[in-house]
ZABAVO-723943 format. One record per atom (N, C-alpha, C, O): atom name; x, y, z. Coordinates in steps of 0.2 Angstrom, whole numbers, plus 5000, padded with zeros to 4 digits. Layout:
REM ZABAVO-723943
drenlum atome:CA east:X north:Y up:Z
...
//
This chain:
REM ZABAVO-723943
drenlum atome:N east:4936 north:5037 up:5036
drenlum atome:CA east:4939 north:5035 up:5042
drenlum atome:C east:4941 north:5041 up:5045
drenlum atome:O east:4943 north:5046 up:5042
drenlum atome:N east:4941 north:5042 up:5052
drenlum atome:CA east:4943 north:5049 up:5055
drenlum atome:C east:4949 north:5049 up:5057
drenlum atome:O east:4952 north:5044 up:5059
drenlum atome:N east:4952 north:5055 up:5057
drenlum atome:CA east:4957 north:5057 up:5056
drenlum atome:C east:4960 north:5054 up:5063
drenlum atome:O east:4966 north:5051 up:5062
drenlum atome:N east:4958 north:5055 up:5069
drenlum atome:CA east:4962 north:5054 up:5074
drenlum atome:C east:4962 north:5048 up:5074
drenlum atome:O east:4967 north:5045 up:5077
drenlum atome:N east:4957 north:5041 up:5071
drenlum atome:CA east:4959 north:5035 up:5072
drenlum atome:C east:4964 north:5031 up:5066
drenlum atome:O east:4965 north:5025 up:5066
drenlum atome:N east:4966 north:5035 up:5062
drenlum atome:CA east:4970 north:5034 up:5057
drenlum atome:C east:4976 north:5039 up:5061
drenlum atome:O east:4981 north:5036 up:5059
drenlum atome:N east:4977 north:5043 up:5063
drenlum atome:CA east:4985 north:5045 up:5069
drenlum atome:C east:4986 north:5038 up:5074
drenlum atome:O east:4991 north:5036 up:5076
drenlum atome:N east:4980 north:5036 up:5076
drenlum atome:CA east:4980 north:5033 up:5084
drenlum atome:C east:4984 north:5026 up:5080
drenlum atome:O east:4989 north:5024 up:5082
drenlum atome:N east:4982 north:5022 up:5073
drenlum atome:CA east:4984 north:5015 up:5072
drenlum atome:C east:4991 north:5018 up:5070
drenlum atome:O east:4997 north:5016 up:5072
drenlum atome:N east:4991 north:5023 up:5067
drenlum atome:CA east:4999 north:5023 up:5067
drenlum atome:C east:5004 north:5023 up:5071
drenlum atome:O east:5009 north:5020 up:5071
drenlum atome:N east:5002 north:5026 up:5077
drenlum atome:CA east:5005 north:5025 up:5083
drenlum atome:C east:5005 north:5022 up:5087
drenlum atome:O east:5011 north:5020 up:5089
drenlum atome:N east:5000 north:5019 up:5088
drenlum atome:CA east:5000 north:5009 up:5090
drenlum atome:C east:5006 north:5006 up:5087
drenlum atome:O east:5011 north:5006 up:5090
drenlum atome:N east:5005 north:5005 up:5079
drenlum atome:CA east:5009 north:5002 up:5077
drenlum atome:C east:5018 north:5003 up:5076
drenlum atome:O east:5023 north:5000 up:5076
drenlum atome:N east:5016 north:5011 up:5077
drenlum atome:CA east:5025 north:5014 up:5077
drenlum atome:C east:5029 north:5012 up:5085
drenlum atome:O east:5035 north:5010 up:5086
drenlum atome:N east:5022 north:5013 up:5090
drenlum atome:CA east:5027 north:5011 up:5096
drenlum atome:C east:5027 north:5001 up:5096
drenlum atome:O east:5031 north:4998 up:5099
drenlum atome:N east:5024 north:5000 up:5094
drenlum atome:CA east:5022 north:4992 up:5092
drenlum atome:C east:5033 north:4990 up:5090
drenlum atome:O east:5038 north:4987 up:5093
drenlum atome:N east:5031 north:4994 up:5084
drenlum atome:CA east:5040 north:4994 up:5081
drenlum atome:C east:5043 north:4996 up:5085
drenlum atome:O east:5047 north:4991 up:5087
drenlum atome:N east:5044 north:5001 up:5087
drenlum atome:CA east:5049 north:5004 up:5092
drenlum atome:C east:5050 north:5000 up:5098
drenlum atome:O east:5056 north:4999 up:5100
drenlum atome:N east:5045 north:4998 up:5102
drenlum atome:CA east:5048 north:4991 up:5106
drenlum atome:C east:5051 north:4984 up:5104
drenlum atome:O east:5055 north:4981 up:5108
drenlum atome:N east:5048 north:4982 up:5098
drenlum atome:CA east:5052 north:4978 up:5096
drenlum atome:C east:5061 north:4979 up:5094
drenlum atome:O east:5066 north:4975 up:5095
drenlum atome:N east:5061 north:4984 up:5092
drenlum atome:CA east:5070 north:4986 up:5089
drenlum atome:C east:5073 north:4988 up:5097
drenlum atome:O east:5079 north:4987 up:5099
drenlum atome:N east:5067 north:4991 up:5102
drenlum atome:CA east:5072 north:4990 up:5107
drenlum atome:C east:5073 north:4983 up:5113
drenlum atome:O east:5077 north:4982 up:5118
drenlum atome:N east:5066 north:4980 up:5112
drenlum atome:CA east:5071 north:4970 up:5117
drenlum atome:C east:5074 north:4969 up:5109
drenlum atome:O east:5068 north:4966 up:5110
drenlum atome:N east:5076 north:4968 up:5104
drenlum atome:CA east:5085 north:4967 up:5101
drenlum atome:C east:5089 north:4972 up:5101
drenlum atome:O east:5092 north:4972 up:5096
drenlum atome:N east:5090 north:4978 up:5106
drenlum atome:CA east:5095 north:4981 up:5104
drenlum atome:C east:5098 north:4982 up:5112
drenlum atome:O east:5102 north:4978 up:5115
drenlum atome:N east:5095 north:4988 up:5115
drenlum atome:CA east:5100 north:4990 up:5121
drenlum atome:C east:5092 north:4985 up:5127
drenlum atome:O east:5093 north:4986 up:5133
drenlum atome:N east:5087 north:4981 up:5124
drenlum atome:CA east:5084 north:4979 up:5131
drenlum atome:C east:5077 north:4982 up:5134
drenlum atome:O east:5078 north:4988 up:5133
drenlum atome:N east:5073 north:4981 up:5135
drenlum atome:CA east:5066 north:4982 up:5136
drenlum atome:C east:5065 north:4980 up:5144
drenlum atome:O east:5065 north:4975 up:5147
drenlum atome:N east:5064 north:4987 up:5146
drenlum atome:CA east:5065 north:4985 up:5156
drenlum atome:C east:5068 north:4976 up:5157
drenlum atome:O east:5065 north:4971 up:5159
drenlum atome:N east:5073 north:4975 up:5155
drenlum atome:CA east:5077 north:4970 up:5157
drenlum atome:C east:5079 north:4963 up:5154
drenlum atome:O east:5082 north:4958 up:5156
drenlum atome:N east:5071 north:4964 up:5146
drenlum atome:CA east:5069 north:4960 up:5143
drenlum atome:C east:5073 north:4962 up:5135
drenlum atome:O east:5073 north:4967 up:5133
drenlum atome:N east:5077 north:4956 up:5133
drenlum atome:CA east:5079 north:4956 up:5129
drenlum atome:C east:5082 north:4949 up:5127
drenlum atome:O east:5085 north:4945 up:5130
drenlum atome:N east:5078 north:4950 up:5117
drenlum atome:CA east:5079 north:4945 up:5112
drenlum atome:C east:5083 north:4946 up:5106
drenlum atome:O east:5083 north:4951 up:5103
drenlum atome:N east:5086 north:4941 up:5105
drenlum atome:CA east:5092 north:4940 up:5096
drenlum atome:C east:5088 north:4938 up:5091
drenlum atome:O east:5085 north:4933 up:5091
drenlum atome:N east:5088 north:4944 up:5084
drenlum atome:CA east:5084 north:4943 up:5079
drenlum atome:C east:5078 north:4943 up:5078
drenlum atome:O east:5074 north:4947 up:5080
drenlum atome:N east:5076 north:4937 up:5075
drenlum atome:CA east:5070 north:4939 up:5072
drenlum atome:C east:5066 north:4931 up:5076
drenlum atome:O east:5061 north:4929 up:5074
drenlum atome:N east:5068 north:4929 up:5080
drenlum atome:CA east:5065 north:4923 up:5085
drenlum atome:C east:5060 north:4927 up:5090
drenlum atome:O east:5061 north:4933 up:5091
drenlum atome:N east:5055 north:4924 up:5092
drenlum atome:CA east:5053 north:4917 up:5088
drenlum atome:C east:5049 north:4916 up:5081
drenlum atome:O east:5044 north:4917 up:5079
drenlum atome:N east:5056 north:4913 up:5077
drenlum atome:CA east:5053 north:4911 up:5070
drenlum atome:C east:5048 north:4911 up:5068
drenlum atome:O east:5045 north:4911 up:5073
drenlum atome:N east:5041 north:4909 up:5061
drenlum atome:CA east:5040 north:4916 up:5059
drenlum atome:C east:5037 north:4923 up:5063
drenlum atome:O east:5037 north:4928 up:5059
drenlum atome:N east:5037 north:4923 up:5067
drenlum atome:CA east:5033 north:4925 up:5071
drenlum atome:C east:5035 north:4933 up:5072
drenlum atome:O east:5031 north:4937 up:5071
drenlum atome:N east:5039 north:4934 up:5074
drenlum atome:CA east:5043 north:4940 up:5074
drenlum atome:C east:5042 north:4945 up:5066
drenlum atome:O east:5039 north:4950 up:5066
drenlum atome:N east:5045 north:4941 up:5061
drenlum atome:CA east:5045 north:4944 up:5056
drenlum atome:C east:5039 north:4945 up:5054
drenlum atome:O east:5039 north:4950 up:5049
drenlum atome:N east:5033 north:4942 up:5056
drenlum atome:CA east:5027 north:4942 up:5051
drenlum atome:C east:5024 north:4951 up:5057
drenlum atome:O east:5022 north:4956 up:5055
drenlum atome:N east:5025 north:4948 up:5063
drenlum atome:CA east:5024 north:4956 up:5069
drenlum atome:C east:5027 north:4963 up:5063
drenlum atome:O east:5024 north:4967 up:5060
drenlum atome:N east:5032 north:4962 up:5064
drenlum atome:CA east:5036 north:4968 up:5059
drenlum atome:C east:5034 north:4968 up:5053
drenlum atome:O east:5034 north:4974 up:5052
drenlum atome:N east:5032 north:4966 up:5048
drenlum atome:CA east:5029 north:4966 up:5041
drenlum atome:C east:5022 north:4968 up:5043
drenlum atome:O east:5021 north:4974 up:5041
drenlum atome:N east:5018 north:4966 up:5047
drenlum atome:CA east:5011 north:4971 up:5048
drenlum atome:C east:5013 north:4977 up:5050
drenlum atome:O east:5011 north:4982 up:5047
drenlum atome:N east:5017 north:4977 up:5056
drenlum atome:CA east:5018 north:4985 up:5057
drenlum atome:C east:5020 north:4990 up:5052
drenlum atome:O east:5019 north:4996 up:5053
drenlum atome:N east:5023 north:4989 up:5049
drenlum atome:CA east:5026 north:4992 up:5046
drenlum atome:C east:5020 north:4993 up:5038
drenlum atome:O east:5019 north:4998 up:5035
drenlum atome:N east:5018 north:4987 up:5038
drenlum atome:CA east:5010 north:4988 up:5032
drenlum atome:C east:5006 north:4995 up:5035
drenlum atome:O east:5005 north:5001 up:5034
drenlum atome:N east:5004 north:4992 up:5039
drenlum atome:CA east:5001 north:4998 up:5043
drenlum atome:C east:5002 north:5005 up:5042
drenlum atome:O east:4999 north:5009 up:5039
drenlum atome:N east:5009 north:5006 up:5049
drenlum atome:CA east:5012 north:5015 up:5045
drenlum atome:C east:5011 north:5017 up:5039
drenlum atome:O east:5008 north:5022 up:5038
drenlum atome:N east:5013 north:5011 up:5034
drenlum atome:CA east:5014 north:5014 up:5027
drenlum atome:C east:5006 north:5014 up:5023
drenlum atome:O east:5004 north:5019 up:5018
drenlum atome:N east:5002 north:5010 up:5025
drenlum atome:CA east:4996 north:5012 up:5022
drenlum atome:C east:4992 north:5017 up:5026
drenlum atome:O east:4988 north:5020 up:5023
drenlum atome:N east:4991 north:5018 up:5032
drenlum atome:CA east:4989 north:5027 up:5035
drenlum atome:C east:4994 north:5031 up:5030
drenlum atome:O east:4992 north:5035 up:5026
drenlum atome:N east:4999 north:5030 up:5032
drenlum atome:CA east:5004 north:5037 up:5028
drenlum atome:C east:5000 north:5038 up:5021
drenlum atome:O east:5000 north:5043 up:5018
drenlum atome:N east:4997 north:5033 up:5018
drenlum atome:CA east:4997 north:5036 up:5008
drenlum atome:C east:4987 north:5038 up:5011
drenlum atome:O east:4983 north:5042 up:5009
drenlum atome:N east:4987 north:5034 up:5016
drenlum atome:CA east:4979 north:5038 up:5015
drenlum atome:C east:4979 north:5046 up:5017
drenlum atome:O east:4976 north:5050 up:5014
drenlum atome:N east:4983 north:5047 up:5021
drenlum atome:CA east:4982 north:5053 up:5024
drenlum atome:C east:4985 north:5057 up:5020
drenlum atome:O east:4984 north:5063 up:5021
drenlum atome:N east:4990 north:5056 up:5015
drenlum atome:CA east:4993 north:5058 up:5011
drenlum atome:C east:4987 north:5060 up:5004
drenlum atome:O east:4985 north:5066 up:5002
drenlum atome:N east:4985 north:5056 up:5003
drenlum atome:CA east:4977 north:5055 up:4997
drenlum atome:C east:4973 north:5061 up:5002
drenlum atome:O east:4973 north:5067 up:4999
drenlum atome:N east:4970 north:5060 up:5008
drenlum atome:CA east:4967 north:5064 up:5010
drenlum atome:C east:4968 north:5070 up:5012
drenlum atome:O east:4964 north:5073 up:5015
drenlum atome:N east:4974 north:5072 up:5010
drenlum atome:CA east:4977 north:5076 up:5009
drenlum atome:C east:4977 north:5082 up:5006
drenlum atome:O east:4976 north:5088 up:5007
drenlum atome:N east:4978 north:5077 up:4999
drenlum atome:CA east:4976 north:5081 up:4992
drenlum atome:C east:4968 north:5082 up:4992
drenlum atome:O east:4966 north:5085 up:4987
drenlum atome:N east:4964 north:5080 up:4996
drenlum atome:CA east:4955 north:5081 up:4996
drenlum atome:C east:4954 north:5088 up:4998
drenlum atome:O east:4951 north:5092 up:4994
drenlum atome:N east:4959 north:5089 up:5005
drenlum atome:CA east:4957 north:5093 up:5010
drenlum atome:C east:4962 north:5099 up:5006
drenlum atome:O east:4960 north:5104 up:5008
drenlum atome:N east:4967 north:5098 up:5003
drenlum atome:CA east:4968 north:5106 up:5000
drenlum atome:C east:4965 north:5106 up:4994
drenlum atome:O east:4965 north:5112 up:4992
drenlum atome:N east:4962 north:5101 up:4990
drenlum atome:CA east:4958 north:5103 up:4983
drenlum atome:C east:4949 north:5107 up:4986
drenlum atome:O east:4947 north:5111 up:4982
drenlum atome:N east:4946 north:5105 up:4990
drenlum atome:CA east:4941 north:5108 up:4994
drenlum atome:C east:4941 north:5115 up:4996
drenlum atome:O east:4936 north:5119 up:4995
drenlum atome:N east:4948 north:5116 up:5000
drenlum atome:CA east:4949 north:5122 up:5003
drenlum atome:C east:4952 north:5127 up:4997
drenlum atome:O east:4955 north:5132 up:4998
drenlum atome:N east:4952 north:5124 up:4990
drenlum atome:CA east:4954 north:5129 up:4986
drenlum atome:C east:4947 north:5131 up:4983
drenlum atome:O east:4947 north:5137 up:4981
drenlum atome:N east:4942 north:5128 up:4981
drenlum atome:CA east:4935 north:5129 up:4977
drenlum atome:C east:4931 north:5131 up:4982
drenlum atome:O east:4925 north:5132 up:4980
drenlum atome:N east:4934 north:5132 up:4989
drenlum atome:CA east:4928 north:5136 up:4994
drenlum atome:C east:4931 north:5143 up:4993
drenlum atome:O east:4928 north:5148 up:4993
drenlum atome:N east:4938 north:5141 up:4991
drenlum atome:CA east:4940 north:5152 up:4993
drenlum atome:C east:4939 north:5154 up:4985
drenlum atome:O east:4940 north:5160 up:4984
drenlum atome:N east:4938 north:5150 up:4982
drenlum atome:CA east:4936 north:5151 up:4973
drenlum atome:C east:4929 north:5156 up:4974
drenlum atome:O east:4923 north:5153 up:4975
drenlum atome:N east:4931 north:5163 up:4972
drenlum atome:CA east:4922 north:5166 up:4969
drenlum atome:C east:4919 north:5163 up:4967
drenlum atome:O east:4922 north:5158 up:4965
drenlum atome:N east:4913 north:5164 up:4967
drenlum atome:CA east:4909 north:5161 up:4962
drenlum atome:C east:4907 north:5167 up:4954
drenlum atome:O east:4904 north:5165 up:4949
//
């Protein structure tokens, strides 16, 4: 998977989250709700978004460890 569209879902879903915390806290251009209403519904939004984050973050974390294991056996003589 390419790297900018594994940044781009993260960010979808981090601003995904981030409007959500903010219509329950200080209001969303004028739009503002209490908890997690409308029941399931809300919660099950926050549980994906947050799966999300969290599964780009370990792949790119994984892919991580690829892209310094590689750049260590190319600068390796042969």
């Amino acid at each position: 998977m390419n790297l900018l569209l594994r940044i781009a879902a993260a960010g979808l879903a981090a601003g995904a989250s981030a409007g959500f915390v903010l219509s329950r806290t200080t209001g969303l251009f004028g739009f503002s709700e209490r908890g997690f209403q409308p029941a399931p519904k809300a919660l099950l939004s926050v549980v994906a978004e947050v799966a999300v984050v969290v599964l780009v973050a370990v792949a790119l974390h994984r892919d991580g460890f690829r892209w310094r294991a590689a750049a260590r056996t190319e600068k390796m003589p042969s």
